[in-house]
N, C-alpha and C positions, 0 to 999 in steps of 0.2 A: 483235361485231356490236351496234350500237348500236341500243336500239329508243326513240329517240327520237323522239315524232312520227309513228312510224310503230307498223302493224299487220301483223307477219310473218305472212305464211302455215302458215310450219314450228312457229310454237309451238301453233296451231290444230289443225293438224293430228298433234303432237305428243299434243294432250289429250282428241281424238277416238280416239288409235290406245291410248293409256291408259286409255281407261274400257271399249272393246272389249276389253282386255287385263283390268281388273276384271272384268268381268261371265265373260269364257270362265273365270277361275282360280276365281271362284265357283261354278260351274254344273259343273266338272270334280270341284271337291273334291268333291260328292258321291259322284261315282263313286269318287274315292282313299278314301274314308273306308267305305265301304260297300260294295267289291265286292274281292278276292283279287285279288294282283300275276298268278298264273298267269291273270287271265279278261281275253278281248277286250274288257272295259269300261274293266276299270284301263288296260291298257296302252295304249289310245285318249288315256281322256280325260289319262292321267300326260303324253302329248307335251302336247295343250294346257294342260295345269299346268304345267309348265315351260317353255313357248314363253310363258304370257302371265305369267311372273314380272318383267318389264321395269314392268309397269304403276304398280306404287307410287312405286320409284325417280325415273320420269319424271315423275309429276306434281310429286315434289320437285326435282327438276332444273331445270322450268320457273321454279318459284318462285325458285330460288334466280338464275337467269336473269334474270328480270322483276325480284324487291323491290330486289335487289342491285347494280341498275342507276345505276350513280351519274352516268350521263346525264339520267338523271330527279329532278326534284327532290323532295325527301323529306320531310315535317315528321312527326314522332314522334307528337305530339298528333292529328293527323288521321289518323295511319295508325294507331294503339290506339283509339281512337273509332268513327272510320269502315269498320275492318276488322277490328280482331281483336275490338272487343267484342260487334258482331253477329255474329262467327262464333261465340264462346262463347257467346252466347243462343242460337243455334241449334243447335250440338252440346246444348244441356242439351234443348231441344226435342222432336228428334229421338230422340235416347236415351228421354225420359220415350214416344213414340209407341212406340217398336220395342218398351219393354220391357209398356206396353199388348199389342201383338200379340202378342208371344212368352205373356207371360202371360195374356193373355184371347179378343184374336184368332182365333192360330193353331187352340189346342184345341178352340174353340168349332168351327170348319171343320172340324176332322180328328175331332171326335167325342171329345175329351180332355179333361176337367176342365178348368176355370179352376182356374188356381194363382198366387196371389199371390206365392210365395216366386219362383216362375218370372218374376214381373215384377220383385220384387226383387235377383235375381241378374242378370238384364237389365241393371239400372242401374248394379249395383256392379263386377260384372267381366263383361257380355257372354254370362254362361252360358246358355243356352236355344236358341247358334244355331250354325250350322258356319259360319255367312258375318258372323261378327261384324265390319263393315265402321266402325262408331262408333269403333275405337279409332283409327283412321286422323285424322278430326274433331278428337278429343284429342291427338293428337301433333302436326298444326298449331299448335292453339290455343297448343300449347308454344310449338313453336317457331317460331311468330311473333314471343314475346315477345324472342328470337335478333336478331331484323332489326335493329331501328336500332344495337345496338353491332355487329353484322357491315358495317352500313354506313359505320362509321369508319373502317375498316380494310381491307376488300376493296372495293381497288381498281386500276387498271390498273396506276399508277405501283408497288405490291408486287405485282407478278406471279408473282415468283420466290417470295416467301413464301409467297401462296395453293398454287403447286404442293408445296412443301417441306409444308404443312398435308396437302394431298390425301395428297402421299407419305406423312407419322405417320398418318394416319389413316387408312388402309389398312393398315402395318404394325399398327397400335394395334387396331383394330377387323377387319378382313377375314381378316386370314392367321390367327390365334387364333381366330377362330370358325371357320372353316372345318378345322383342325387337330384343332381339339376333337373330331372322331371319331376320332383316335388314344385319346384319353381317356378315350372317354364312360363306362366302369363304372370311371373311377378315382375315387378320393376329391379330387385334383387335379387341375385342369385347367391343361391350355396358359391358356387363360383368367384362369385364377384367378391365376396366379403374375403376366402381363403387368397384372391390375387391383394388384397388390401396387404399380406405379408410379404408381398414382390421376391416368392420366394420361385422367379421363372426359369431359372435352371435347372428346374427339377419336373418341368410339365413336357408338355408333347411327347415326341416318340423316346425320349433319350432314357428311357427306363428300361427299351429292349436292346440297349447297344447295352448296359451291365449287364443283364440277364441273360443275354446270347453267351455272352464271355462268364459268367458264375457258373450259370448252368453247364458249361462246355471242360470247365476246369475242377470242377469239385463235385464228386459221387453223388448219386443221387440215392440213399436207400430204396430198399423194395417198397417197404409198408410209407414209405414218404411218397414213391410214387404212384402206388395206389391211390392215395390219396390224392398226389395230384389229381389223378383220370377221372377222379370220380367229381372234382370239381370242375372238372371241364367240360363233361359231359353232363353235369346240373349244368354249367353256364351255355354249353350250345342251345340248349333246350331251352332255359331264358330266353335268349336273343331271338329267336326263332318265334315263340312261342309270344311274346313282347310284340316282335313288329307286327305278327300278324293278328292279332288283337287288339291294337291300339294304335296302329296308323291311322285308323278312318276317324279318329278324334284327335288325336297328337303326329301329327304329319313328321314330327323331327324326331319320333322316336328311336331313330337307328343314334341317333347323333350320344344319346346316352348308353346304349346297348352293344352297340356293333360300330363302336367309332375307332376302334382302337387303343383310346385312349383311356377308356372307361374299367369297370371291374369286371363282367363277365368278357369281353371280348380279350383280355390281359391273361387272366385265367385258364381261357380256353387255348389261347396261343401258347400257353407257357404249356399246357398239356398235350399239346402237339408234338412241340418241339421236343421233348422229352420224351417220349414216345418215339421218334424214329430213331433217338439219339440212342436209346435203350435197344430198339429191335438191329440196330446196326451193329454195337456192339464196339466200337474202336475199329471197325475192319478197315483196310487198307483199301482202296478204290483199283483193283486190275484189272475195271473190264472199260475197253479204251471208250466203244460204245458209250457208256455212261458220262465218262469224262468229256468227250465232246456234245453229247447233248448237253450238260453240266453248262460247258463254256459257251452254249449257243444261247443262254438263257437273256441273256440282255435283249438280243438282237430278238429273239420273239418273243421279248415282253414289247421292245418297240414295233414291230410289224401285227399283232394278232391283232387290234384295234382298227389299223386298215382292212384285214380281212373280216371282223367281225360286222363291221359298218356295210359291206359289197357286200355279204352276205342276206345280215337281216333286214337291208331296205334296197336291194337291187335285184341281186341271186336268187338267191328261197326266201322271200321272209316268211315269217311263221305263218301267215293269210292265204297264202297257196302249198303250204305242207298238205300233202294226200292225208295224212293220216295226224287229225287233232290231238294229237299225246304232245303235251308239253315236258313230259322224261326222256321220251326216244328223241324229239326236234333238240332237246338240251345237248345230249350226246352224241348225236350227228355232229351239230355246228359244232360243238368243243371240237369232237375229234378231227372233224375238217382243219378249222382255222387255226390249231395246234400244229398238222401235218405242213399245211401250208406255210403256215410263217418257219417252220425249223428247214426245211426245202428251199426257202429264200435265204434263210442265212446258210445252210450250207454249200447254196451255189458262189453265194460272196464273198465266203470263208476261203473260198479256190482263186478268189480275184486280187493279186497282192494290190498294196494302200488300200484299195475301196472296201476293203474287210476292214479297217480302222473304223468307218461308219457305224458298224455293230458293235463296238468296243474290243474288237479279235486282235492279238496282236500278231 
């Protein structure tokens, strides 16, 4: 699918159904971290923690869709200028604000010392929060710098290669992480013996930045993706089904399951994405609406985290909800701290320079 000149529907709406898939895994992990697999809270919010594990994958998917496009033309020097070095000023921004709040903010709210160490830990590794959402900022910043040599290479005329990549890269990274619970109290892992082939180019996220661009560029038959759906929906029900049966003996079980980097969490994503990319159809994006919640999505992937935190340990947290439904409290706060944060950037959106803060331009 060539997005030449044009404005898809399906990526829009791809990056809308992703930051609603951020914000519900954020607002769930409290419940996974803080309430017992036997109580109606875990077992609630653990479906939507694992129904909204799609969300990271797909905003890498998109990317790798969009930069990867060699319908579009590319210059190196404007795209390190103009995009990744104000995204680096703004990850170092943002991190220096969160680790403010964590350290001075939040405690000040909830009645708890200022702790400076607590803003230092902030900065250095995210310590101070359950919804450390900053490392995400960092791992573009990376792998942005990825893009102009992936655009010498990934392109239609090597189609067969980019899939032969997909395929090590999944062998190399997917099926040894996810194995690794055969492992997990050995002194060896699956893991560790396949890193003995230092084949690291081919682990972490960088499997969804081809498959964003494969899947975007070359048909998908019907009965193929049947197939896909029905692997994705065996693999959400894995994940799901996995954490909430074997955390209370394997505590790192998501890390195999719902890590992103594993076989059912790959799976699942790749059936997601495919799935809107189908019900979309090629359409053209004309409804302006769309396109600006579209472009707001940064800015409330960075603000929902502050509202989610005033929310559940200030505002309502779940301990004074009238009514103990941990489905209706899920969808309340989503829909609040959703409303909220896109209200924040659209008032900053109106504010010339200080809309650059959100990535607006």
């Amino acid at each position: 699918m060539s997005t030449q000149n044009k404005w898809y529907l399906s990526y829009d709406v791809l990056r809308i159904v992703a930051i609603l898939g951020v914000i519900s895994v954020h607002l769930s992990t409290f419940f996974v971290i803080n309430y017992k697999p036997n109580t109606i809270e875990f077992f609630t919010e653990n479906i939507f923690n694992g129904l909204g594990d799609y969300a990271v994958p797909i905003f890498l998917m998109i990317t790798g869709a969009l930069l990867l496009n060699e319908d579009k033309p590319f210059d190196d020097k404007k795209f390190i200028y103009k995009r990744w070095l104000p995204l680096a000023l703004l990850t170092i921004f943002w991190t220096v604000f969160y680790g403010l709040f964590y350290g001075y903010g939040l405690p000040a709210l909830t009645h708890q010392p200022a702790s400076f160490n607590g803003f230092l830990n902030y900065l250095i590794c995210f310590k101070g929060s359950d919804y450390p959402h900053m490392w995400y900022l960092y791992m573009i910043v990376g792998m942005y710098l990825l893009i102009p040599i992936l655009r010498l290479f990934v392109k239609r005329e090597n189609k067969k290669y980019i899939f032969w990549l997909i395929i090590g890269c999944f062998i190399i990274q997917c099926i040894p992480q996810t194995l690794g619970f055969l492992t997990v109290d050995a002194e060896f892992t699956v893991k560790d013996f396949v890193g003995q082939f230092y084949l690291y180019p081919l682990t972490k996220m960088i499997i969804y930045f081809f498959l964003g661009w494969y899947i975007s560029n070359f048909k998908i038959a019907k009965n193929k993706r049947i197939i896909i759906y029905i692997l994705g929906i065996i693999s959400a029900l894995i994940m799901v089904w996995s954490v909430q049966t074997y955390i209370g003996v394997m505590p790192s079980i998501r890390a195999y399951v719902c890590s992103g980097a594993d076989i059912t969490n790959t799976l699942y994503c790749i059936a997601v994405y495919v799935f809107i990319l189908a019900i979309c159809k090629d359409k053209e994006n004309n409804h302006p609406k769309i396109k600006e919640l579209s472009s707001f999505v940064f800015g409330i992937f960075i603000m929902h985290v502050l509202f989610l935190e005033l929310f559940l340990q200030v505002i309502y947290p779940y301990s004074k909800f009238a009514l103990q439904i941990p489905v209706l409290y899920h969808i309340i706060i989503l829909t609040t701290v959703f409303v909220l944060s896109y209200i924040t950037v659209l008032i900053v959106s109106k504010i010339k320079y200080v809309k650059k803060i959100f990535y607006l331009k």
